[in-house]
C-alpha positions as CSV (number, residue, x, y, z in Angstrom):
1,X,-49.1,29.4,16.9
2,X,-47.3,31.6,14.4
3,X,-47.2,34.9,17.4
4,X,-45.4,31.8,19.3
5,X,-42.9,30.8,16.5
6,X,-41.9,34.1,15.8
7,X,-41.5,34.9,19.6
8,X,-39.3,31.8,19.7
9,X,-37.3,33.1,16.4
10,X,-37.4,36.5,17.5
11,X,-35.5,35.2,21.0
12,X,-33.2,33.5,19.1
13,X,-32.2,36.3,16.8
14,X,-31.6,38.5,20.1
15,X,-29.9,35.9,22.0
16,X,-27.2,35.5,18.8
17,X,-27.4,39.2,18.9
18,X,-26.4,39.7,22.9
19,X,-24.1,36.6,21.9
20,X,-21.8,39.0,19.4
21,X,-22.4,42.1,21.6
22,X,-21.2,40.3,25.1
23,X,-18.1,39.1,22.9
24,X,-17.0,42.5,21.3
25,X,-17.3,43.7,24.7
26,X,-15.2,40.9,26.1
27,X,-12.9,41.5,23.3
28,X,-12.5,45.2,23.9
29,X,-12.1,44.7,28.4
30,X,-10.2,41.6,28.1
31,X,-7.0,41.3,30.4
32,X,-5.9,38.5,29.2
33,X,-3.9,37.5,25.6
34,X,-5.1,37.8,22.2
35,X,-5.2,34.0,21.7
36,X,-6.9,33.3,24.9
37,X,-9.7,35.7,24.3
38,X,-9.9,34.3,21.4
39,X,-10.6,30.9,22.1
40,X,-13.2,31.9,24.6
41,X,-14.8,33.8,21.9
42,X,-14.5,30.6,19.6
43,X,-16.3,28.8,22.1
44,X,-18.9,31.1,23.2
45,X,-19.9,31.5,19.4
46,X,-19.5,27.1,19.2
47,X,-22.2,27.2,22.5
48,X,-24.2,30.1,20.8
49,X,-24.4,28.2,18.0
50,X,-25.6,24.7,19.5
51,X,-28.1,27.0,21.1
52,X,-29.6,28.4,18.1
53,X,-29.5,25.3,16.2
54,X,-31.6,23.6,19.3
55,X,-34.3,26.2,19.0
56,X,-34.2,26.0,15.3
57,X,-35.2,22.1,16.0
58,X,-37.5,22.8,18.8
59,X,-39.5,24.6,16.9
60,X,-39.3,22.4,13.4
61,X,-40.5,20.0,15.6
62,X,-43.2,22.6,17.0
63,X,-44.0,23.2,13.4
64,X,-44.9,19.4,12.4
65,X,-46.5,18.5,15.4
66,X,-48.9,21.8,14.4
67,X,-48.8,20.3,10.8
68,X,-49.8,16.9,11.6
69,X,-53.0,17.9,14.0
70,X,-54.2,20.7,11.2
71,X,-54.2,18.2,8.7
72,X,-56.4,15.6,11.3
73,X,-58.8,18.5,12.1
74,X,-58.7,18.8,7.9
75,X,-59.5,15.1,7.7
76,X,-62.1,14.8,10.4
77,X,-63.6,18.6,8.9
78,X,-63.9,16.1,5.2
79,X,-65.4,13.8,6.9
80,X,-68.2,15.4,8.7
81,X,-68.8,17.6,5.7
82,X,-69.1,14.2,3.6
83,X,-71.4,12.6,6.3
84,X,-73.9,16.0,5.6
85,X,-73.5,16.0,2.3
86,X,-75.0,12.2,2.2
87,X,-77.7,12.7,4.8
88,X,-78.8,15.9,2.8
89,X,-78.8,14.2,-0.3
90,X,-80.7,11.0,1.0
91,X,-83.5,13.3,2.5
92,X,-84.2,15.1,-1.0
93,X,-84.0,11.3,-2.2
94,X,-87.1,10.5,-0.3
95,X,-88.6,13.9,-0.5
96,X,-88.4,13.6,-4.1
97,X,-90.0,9.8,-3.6
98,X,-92.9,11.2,-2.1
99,X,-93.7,13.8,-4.3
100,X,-93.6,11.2,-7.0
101,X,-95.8,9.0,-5.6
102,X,-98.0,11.9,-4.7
103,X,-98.1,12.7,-8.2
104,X,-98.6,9.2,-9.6
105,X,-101.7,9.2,-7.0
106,X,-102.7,12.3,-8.0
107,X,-102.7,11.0,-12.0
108,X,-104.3,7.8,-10.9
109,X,-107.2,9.0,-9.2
């Protein structure tokens, strides 16, 4: 899960990165006016933006859906260790029962 989040990060960092580069480079070739280019650029970095901030959220959400089933498999983990710990503990219980009463016998006799 974490080689999948950073992928995801890592995808977003170089699609904000090819983002700035494809607008210098726009900036630099452009034919038309200063204030046109620079709108487009405004809006490129407004979509960019939206863009990153969607994958941001995707993977939040990625991150407490993971959250939420590790802390299940915790629960269910306690739980099963729990049901052990009580079976184990019931059969040195009785163990310990018969030994007593093999002693006790043992006394009597």
């Amino acid at each position: 899960m974490r080689e999948k989040n950073a992928s995801m990060i890592r995808n977003a960092l170089l699609l904000g990165a090819a983002g700035l580069v494809g607008a210098g480079i726009a900036l630099l070739l452009a034919p038309q006016s200063g204030v046109k280019t620079r709108r487009q650029l405004r809006r490129r970095a407004e979509d960019l933006r939206e863009d990153l901030g969607e994958c941001v959220d995707n993977l939040l959400e990625e991150c407490r859906a993971a959250g939420g089933k590790g802390l299940e498999k915790g629960k269910q983990a306690t739980r099963r260790l729990q049901e052990d710990a009580v079976k184990a503990l019931r059969a040195s219980r009785d163990q310990i029962t018969r030994r007593i009463e093999q002693l006790r016998h043992t006394v009597s006799a």
